[in-house]
Structure formats: C-alpha cells, structure tokens
N, C-alpha and C positions, 0 to 999 in steps of 0.2 A: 794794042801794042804788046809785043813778044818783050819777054825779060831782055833776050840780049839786044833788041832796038834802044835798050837804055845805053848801052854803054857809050856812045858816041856822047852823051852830056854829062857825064862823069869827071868830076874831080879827085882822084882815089886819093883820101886822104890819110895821113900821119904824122898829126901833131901834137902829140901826148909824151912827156917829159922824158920819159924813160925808153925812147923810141932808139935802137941802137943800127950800128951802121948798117949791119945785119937787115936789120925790119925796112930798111929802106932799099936795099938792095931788093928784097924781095917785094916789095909795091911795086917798084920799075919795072920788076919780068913780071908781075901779075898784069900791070898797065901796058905792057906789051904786047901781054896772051891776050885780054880780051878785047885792046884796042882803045880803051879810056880815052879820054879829051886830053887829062893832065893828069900829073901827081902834085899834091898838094904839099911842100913839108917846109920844116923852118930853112932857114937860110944858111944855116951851119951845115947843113945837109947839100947845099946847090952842084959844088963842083962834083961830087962823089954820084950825083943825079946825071948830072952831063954828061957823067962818061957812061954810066948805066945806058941813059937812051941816047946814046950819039948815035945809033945803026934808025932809030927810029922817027915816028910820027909826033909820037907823044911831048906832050907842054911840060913844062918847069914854072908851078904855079910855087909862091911861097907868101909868106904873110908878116904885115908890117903896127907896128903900134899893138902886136898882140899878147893877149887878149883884152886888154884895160880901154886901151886906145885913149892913156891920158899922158901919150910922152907929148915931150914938145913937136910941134911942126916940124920944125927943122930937122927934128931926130926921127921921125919918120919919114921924111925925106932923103935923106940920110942911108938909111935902112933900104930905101926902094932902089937909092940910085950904085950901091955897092949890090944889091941880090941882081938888080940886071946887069953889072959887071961881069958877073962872075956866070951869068948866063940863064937866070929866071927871064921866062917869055910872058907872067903873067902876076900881078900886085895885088893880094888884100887884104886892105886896109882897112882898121875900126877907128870910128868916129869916136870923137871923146862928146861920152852920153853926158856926162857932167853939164856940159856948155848946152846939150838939148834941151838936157831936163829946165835949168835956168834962162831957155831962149836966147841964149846968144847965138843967134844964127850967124851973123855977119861972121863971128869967130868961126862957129864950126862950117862953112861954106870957103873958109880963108885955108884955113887945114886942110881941108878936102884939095883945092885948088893949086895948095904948096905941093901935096904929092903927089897930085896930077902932073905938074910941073915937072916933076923930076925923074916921073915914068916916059918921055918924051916919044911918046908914042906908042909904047908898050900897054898890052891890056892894064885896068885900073878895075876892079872890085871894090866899095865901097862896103865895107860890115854895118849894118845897123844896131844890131843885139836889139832886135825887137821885144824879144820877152821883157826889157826892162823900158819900154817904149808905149806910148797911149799911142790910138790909133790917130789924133791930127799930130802929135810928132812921126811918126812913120813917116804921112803924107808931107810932109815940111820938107823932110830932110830928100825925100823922093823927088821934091818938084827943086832942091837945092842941086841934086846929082843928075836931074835932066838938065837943067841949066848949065850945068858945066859938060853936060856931056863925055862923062865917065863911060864905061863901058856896062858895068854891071852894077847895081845893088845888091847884096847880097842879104840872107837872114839875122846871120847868129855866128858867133865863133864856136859855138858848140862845149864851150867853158863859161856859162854862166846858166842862170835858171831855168833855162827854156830854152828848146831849138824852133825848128821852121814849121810853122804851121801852116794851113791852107788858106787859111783866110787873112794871114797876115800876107800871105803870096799872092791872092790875088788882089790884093789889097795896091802890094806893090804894083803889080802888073796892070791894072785899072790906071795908076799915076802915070807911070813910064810910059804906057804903050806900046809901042815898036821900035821906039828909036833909042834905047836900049834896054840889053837884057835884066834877070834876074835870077840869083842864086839862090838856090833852098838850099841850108844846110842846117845840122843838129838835129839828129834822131831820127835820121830815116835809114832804119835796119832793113826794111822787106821791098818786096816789090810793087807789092800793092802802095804801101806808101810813095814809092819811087814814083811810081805811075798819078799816082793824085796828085804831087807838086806839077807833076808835067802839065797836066791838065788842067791845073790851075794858074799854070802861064810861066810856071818857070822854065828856065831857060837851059841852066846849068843846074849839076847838084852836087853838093858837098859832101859826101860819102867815107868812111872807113873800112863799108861793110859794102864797099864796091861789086866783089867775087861775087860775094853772094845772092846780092841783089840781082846780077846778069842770070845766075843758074835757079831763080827763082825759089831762093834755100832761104827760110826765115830763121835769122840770128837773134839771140839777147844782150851781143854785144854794144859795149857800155863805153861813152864819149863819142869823140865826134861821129 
C-alpha cells in the first residue's frame, strides 16, 4: 500500500481546545486536496464545515459525549440529533467506561442504543477508550455494538492514556468481523503506523496528522 492509498480511510481530524475557525478552515481544503473520507471536529464547528465542503465529497464527522462519555443518554442524544441538524453525516460517540468497568452492560448497551436512536440512520461510531479497557471488556462491549449494529467501533478519543494499538484492533476486528467496521484512532503520526492499523483490520482512521501520513512525512505531533 502507497501513502496516498491511505487517504480514502481517513478521518482528518481537529479536536483540540484551542482549535480556531481558522484551523478548521484549513483541514477542509487539506480534506479536499488530498481526498479524506471526513473531517472530524466538534459540533460548534459544523455549519462553518458545510459551507467549507459544500463543492465536495468530503463527510462531516463530529463527536458526542466527548471525551468522558459520562453525560446522560439523553444528553448525548441530544448532541447527535442537533450535529446532524445542522448537517454532521457521521457520530462518535464514547461509551461511559464507568458502567463497563462496573458491568452494567444492560446500561451501557441502553446508551449506545439511545444514540443510535437518534442518528436515524446516520453513520454511528461507538468510542471504546480501550487504553482504560481489559481485553474481555473490549470484547463485551464489541459483541454489545455488533448486536445493535452500529456502524463502527472505534479505539480511543485520543484524550486519555493511550491511543489505538494493533492488537487492540485486531482484537476488535476478530469480534466484529465484516459486518461492521473499525476505527483506529490516537497516535498514529506516520505511515507505517497508518499502514499496520490497516492491516490489522481497521477500517477507518482517526488522524490529525492526516497530510503527513498521505506524503509519507513522519511527524512528532502531539494529540489526536
């Protein structure tokens, strides 16, 4: 696989506090030049995205319950069905780890299903934050989100201790199968890394360092 074979599962992402109109302007024409899947950004950003890629191909990915993933259901549903108001083609959402860690499944399957609910048909991403995840919660919550048949699983928000690793990816993708995808995201700067989630069954990838990954340029930049 060529660097630029990557960018078609590209999520270009920017979701870092201080990210200003500016920086999101400029991911849109970056997600334009090189073709990305989506751009990734919070929800206060949507409309100003839509006009950016109204000429184009490009997705309007944004993200709900983030990063903690302990708001109420309803408030993340909430959240999902105002971002595809205003014109997000894609949702993700973090599980509240709390309810994992403590096996309430029935709960955390209930949440998932509330914001599934209210994506009514709109791609759904499911965040695990596996870094704080044992490998039979991974597969719990994997075989909860095959069940509902969400669209993706995803890694990591890429704001807490750990991003996407390989083995938690194919970890996922052993659960899943085919019938739906997986996001690797959180600390994949280079290409080679880009390239190993691939090949570990990911599907999509959560990127900041999108550009550089496609020109096969290794960065040391820092978050997602």
């Amino acid at each position: 696989m060529q660097p630029q074979d990557i960018a078609k599962y590209i999520d270009h992402t920017a979701l870092a506090a201080d990210k200003t109109p500016q920086d999101i302007l400029n991911l849109c024409q970056q997600a334009i030049a090189h073709q990305f899947c989506s751009v990734c950004i919070n929800s206060a950003y949507i409309p100003l995205a839509k006009q950016a890629l109204a000429q184009s191909a490009v997705r309007i990915c944004t993200v709900v319950g983030f990063p903690l993933g302990a708001s109420l259901s309803q408030v993340k549903a909430f959240e999902a069905q105002q971002a595809i108001a205003q014109g997000a083609d894609e949702i993700d959402m973090v599980i509240n780890v709390g309810w994992v860690k403590s096996q309430q499944w029935q709960d955390v399957e209930q949440d998932i299903a509330t914001v599934l609910s209210a994506c009514q048909g709109k791609t759904l991403k499911v965040i695990l934050e596996t870094c704080l995840l044992t490998k039979e919660e991974i597969i719990k919550v994997c075989e909860i989100c095959k069940t509902l048949k969400v669209a993706f699983v995803k890694t990591s928000t890429g704001f807490s201790t750990g991003g996407a690793t390989v083995e938690d990816v194919t970890l996922m993708k052993r659960i899943v199968g085919d019938e739906i995808g997986v996001k690797a995201s959180g600390g994949i700067r280079d290409t080679a890394t880009a390239i190993a989630m691939l090949n570990a069954g990911a599907t999509r990838l959560g990127v900041s360092a999108g550009v550089a990954i496609v020109k096969g340029i290794n960065t040391q930049e820092n978050g997602y």
